[in-house]
C-alpha positions in Angstrom: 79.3 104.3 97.5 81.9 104.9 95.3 83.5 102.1 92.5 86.1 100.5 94.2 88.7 101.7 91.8 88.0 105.4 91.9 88.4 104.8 95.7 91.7 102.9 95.6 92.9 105.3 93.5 91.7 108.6 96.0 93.0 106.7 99.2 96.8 106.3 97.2 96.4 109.8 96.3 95.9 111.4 100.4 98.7 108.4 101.2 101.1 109.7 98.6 104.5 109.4 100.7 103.2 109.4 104.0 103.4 105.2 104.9 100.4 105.2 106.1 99.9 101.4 107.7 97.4 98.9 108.0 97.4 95.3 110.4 94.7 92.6 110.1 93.3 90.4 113.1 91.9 87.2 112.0 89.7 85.2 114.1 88.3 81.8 113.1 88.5 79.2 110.3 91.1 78.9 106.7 88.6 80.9 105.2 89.1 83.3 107.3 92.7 83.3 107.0 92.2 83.7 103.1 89.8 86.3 103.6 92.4 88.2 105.8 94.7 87.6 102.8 92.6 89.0 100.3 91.8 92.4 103.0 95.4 92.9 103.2 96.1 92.7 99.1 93.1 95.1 99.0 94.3 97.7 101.4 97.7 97.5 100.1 96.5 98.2 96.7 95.2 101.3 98.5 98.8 102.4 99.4 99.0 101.1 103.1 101.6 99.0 104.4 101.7 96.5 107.0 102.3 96.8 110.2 101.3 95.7 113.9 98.1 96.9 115.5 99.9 99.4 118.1 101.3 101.6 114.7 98.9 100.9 112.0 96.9 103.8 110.5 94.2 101.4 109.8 92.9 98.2 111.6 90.7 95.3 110.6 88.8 93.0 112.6 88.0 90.1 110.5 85.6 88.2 112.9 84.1 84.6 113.6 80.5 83.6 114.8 80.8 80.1 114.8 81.0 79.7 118.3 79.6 82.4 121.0 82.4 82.0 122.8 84.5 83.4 119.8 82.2 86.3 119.6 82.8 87.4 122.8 86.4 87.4 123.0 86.2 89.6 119.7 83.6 91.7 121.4 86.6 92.4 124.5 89.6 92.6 121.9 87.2 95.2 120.3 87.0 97.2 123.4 90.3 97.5 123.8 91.0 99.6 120.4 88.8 102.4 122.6 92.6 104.0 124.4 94.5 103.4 121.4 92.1 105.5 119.3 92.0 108.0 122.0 95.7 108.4 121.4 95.6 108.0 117.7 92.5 110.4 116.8 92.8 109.5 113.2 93.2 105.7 113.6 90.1 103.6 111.1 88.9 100.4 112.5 87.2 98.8 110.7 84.9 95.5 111.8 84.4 92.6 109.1 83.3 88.5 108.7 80.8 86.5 109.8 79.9 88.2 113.2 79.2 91.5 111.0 77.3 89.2 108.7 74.6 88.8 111.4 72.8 92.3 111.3 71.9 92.5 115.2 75.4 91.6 116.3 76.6 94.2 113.0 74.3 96.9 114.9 74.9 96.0 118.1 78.8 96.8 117.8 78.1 99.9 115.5 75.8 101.5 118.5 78.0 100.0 121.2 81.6 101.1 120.0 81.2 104.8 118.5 84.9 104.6 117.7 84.7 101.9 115.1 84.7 103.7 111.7 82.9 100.7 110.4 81.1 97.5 109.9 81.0 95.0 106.9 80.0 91.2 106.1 81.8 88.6 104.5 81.1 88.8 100.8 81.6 92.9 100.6 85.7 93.0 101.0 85.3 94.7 97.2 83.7 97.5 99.0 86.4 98.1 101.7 87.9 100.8 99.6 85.0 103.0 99.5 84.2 102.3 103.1 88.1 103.0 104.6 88.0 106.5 102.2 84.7 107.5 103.8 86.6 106.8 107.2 89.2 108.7 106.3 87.2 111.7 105.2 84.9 111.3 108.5 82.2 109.5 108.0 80.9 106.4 109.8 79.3 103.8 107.9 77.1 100.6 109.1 77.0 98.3 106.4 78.2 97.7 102.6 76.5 96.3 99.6 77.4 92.3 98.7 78.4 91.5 96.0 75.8 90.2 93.3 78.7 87.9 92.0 82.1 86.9 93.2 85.0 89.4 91.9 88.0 88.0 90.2 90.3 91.1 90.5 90.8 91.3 94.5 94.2 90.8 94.8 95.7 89.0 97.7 98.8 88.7 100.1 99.8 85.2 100.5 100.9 84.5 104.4 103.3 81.9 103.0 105.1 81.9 99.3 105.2 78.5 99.2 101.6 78.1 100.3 98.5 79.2 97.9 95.1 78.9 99.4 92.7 79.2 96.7 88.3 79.4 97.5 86.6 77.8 94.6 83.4 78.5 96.7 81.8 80.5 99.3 78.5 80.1 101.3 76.8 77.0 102.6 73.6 75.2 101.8 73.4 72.8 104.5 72.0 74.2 107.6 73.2 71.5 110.3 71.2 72.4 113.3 73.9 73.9 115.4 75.5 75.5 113.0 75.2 79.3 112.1 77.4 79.6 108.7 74.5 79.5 106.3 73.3 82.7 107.8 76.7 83.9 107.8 78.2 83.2 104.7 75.1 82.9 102.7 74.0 80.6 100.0 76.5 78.9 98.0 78.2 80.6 95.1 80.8 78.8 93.0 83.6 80.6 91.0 84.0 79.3 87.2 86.8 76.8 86.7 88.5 78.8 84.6 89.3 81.8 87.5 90.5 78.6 89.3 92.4 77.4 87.0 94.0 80.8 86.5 95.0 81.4 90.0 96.9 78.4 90.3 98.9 78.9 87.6 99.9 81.7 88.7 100.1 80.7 92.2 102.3 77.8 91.2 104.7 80.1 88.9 104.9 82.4 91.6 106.6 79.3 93.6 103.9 78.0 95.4 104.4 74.1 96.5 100.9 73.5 97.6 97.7 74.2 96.8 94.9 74.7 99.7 91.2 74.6 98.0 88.5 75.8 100.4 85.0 75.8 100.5 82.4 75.4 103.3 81.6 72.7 101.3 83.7 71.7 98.2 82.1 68.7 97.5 79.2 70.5 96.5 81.2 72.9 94.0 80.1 73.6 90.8 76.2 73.0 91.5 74.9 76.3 90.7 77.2 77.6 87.7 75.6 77.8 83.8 77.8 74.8 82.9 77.8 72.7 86.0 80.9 70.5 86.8 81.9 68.3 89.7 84.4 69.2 92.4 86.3 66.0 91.2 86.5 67.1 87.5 88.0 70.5 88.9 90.6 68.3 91.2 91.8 66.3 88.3 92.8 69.3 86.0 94.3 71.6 88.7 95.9 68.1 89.7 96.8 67.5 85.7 99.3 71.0 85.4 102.7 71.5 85.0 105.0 71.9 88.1 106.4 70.0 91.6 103.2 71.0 93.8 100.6 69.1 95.9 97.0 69.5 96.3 95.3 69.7 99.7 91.1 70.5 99.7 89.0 70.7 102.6 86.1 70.8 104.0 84.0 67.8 102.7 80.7 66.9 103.3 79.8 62.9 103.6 76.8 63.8 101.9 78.5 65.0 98.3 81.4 62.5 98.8 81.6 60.8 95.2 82.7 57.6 94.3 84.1 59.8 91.2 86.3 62.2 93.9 87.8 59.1 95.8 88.8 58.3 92.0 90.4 61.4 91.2 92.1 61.5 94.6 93.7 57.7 93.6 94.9 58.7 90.1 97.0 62.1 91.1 100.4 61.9 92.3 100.0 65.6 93.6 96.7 65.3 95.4 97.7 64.7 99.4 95.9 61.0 100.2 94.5 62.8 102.9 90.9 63.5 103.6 89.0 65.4 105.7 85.8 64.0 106.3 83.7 65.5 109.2 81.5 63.2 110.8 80.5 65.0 113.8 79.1 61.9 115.9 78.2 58.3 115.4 74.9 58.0 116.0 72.1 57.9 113.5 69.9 59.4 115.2 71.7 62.3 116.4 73.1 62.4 112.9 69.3 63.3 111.9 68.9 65.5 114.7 72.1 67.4 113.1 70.5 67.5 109.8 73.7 65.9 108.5 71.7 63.8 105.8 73.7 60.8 106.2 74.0 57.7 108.3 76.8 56.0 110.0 76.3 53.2 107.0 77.3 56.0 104.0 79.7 57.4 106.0 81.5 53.8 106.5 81.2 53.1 102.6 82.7 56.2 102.0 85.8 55.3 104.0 86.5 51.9 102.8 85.7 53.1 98.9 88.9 55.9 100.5 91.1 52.6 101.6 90.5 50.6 99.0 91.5 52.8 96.1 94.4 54.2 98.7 95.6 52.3 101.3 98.2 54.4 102.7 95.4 57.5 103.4 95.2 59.2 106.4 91.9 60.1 107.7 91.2 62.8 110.2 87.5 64.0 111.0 85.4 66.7 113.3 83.4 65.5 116.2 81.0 67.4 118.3 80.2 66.1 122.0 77.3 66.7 124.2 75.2 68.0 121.0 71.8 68.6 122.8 70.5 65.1 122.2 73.1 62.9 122.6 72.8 59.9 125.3 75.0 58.3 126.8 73.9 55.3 124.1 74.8 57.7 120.7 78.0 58.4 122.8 79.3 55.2 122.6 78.4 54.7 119.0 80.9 57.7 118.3 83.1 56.2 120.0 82.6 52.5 118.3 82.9 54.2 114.8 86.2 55.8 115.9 87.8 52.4 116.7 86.5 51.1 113.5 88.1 54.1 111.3 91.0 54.5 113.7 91.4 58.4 112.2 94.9 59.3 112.2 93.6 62.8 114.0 90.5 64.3 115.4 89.5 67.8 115.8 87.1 67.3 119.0 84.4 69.8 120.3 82.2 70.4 122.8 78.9 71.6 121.8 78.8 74.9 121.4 74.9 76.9 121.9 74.8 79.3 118.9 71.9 81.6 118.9 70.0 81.7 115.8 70.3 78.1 115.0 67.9 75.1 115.6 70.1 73.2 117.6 69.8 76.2 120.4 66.2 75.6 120.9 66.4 71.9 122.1 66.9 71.1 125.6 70.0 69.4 126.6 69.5 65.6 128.0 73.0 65.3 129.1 74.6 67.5 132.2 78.2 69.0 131.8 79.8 66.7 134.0 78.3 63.7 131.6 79.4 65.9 128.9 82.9 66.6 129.9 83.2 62.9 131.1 82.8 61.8 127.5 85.0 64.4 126.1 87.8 63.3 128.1 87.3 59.4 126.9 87.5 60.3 123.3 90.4 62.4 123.6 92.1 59.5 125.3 90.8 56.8 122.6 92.4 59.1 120.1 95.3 59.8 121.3 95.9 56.1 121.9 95.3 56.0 118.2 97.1 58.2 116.8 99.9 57.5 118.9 100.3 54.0 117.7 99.9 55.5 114.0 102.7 57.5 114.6 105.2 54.9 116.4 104.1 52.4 112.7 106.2 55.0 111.0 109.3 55.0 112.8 112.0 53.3 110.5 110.2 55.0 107.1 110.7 57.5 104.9 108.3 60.6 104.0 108.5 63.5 102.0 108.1 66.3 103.6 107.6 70.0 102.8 109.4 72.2 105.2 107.4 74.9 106.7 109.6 77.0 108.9 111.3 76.8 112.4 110.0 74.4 114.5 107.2 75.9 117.3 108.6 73.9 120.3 112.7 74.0 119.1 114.2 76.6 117.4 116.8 74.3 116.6 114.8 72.0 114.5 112.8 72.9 111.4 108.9 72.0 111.1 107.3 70.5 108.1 104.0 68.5 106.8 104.0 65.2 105.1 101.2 64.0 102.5 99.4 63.0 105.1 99.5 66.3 107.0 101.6 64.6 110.2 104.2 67.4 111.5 107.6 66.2 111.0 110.4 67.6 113.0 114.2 67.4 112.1 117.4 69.2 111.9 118.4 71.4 108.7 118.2 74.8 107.3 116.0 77.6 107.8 116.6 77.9 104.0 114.8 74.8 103.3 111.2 76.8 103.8 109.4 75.7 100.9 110.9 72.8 99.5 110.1 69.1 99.7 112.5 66.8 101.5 113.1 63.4 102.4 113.1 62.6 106.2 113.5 59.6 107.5 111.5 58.5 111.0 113.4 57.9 113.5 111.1 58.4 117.0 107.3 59.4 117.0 105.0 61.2 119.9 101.2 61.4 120.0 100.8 64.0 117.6 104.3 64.6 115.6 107.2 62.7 114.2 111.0 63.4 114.5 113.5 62.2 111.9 116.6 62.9 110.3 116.7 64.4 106.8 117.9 61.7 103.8 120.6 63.4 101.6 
């Protein structure tokens, strides 16, 4: 395969003035999202410009296998490229992320779709050079080499200027039962501080006004580098540089949750008191079952250690229902710990099968109905929640940082405060990007409407 840069520089060559295209479809997660980012930099480094999928020269799939559900609606989508490359003979598609990751599904769509031009996992995107200029020169290829460490040189195409997302660290050591990540994204692989340190710098001079670090598991950052250092000691000098920004970070695992992060979190101005603290279900026993390696008595400390260094946190949280062991009995401890915490929002699930993971071999004791039933009761506990949440602010002031026109009114900009509530009021489509103060002045279930403060 050729070096990446001998390749960029062949595929700008054949471009030369001919504006040639490219468009990425992302399925899945923030990683994803930042992945898609970094494909885009990549390919335009290669000369391509973006466009939408019915003009590009060039397509990317960059796939999700968390749930098989996702799969196959990637699988159909996929399918559907067949008339436009019969129209476009010299149209590349190219198939990436974590379905590709998983060699029989990688093979599977190679064999199946003899259009695609190729197939690559998640931690080759350095190799997506070599791989689009031996499409362009004819030549199909299954499969690219990952790399042995992570590159610091991939550009990337931020969705939003105001808005950096920044991985500090890929892959996953965990392996919760149901979860197929791991085999996905591989073990986990920390980038040095100082790459981390660099890129929001320059993320923050090139105007951005917050700061996204991901991970599969940030908590656990920093574990396998020559000089180890904590997640927390990372947070507090990306939290210690110049310039009007705040810090967001997700996900984190109970298990790594330090007394010392909680700390950190209290003693920055620009770190969001917001966390995102996955529980997936209340019961201990399904909790074990889930190889979470926690119980519902750490993952209580952790939250009142949160409260009691930060009052005013919000606190929002996954939660899986009808995992393949869970009574009716573990069921209600979920929903006993959710009126205890009284999370400000909730991501809710239900459990998904996903091939290749422990959790698919055991046999459900619950039917769908039962399943469904108790779905339905914790949406309506937390939306009772967050509800009231939301009305407590009415009459207060947040600062807010606008993020564009509103979804639901074009007449009313959109923005996120501290503690990631969507805020909706009345100003200027200017105002993308910058902090402003809005004052509460009616609240719904799951957003707030104000009027800006001048």
């Amino acid at each position: 395969m050729l070096e990446r840069y001998e390749a960029t520089a062949r595929l700008r060559e054949i471009n030369g003035k001919q504006n040639k295209s490219y468009a990425v479809l992302t399925f899945g997660c923030q990683q994803n999202e930042h992945d898609s980012e970094i494909i885009s930099g990549v390919l335009e480094e290669c000369g391509f410009l973006p466009s939408d999928i019915n003009d590009a020269d060039v397509i990317i799939f960059n796939t999700c296998a968390v749930r098989e559900t996702a799969e196959e609606k990637v699988i159909g989508k996929i399918g559907a490229l067949k008339a436009l490359k019969y129209k476009k003979k010299d149209l590349v598609i190219g198939i990436g992320g974590c379905m590709t990751a998983i060699e029989k599904t990688a093979d599977y769509i190679f064999k199946t779709f003899p259009f695609v031009s190729f197939v690559f996992g998640t931690n080759s995107v350095s190799s997506l050079p070599s791989l689009v200029l031996n499409a362009v020169l004819g030549k199909r290829q299954n499969g690219a080499p990952d790399d042995e460490i992570i590159p610091e040189d991939l550009p990337a195409i931020r969705r939003e200027g105001y808005r950096a997302d920044i991985s500090v660290m890929y892959g996953c050591n965990n392996f919760c039962s149901y979860c197929i990540v791991p085999y996905t994204r591989g073990r986990e692989k920390s980038r040095e501080p100082e790459a981390i340190i660099s890129e929001a710098k320059r993320a923050i001079a090139g105007g951005a006004m917050e700061i996204m670090l991901l991970g599969q598991n940030v908590n656990s950052y920093g574990k396998g580098l020559s000089s180890p250092v904590t997640f927390a000691k990372l947070l507090d000098r990306i939290a210690s540089l110049d310039g009007d920004f705040r810090i967001r970070f997700m996900t984190s695992h109970p298990k790594d949750a330090t007394d010392e992060l909680l700390e950190v979190m209290a003693k920055h101005e620009k770190i969001c008191k917001h966390l995102h603290l996955p529980v997936q279900c209340g019961s201990d026993r399904v909790l074990l079952d889930m190889n979470r390696r926690y119980d519902v008595k750490k993952y209580l400390s952790i939250i009142n250690k949160a409260r009691a260094l930060m009052p005013d946190i919000t606190l929002s949280s996954d939660i899986i229902v009808g995992f393949p062991t869970e009574t009716e009995e573990d069921f209600e401890g979920t929903l006993s710990l959710c009126r205890e915490v009284e999370y400000d929002s909730l991501f809710t699930f239900i459990y998904s099968r996903r091939s290749g993971t422990r959790a698919a071999e055991m046999v459900p004791v619950s039917t769908e109905k039962e399943i469904h039933g108790r779905f339905d009761r914790l949406v309506s506990l937390q939306n009772e929640i967050s509800r009231r949440k939301n009305e407590a602010l009415v009459g207060k002031s947040l600062r807010v940082l606008v993020t564009g026109i509103s979804e639901t009114d074009s007449e009313m900009l959109a923005a996120r405060s501290e503690g990631n509530r969507i805020v909706h009021f009345k100003g200027s489509p200017l105002q993308k990007g910058s902090f402003v103060n809005v004052k509460i002045t009616s609240a719904k279930t799951w957003s707030l409407f104000g009027e800006q403060e001048i």
